[in-house]
N, C-alpha and C positions, 0 to 999 in steps of 0.2 A: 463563489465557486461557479456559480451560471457563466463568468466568462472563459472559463476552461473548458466546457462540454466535451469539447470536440479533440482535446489533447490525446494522445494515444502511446505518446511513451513518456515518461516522468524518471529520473535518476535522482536520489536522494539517499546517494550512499553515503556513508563515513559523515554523517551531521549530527548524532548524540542524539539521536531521538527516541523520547520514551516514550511517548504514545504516538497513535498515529490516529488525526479525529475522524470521529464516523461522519463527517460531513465531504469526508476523501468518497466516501460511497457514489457521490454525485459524477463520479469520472466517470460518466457512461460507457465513453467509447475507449478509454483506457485498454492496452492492448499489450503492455511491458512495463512493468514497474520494478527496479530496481530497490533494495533498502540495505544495501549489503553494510555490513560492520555499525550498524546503530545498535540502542539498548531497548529495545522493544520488549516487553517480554508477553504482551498478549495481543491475539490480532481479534478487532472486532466482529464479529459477524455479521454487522451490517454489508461488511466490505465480500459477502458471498454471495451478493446482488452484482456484482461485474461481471456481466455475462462475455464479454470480450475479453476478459484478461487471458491472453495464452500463455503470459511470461510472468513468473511472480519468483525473485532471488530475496531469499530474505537469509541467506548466511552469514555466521558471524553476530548475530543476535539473540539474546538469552530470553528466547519464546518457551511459555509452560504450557500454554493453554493452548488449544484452536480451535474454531467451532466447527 
């Protein structure tokens, strides 16, 4: 993940994904994150350490929880 640092927009829409790892936390400077139409259904709360995120789509995914 250390060679990401510095990524700031990620799209991973429509990929079947059911979890998302809290090692995603490491996108410091992450600034748009895309997740539309995966199967998500909880989001970590480590991932409320991105202090840059201005853009987070997670529509289309069966979320219960948030923290």
């Amino acid at each position: 993940m250390a060679q990401l640092v510095n990524l700031q927009r990620l799209n991973l829409s429509f990929n079947k994904l059911t979890i998302w790892p809290i090692e995603m936390a490491q996108l410091v400077n992450l600034q748009w994150l895309s997740l539309i139409s995966n199967k998500l259904t909880i989001w970590p709360t480590e991932m409320t350490q991105l202090a840059n995120l201005q853009v987070l789509i997670l529509a289309g995914n069966r979320l219960t929880s948030w923290p």
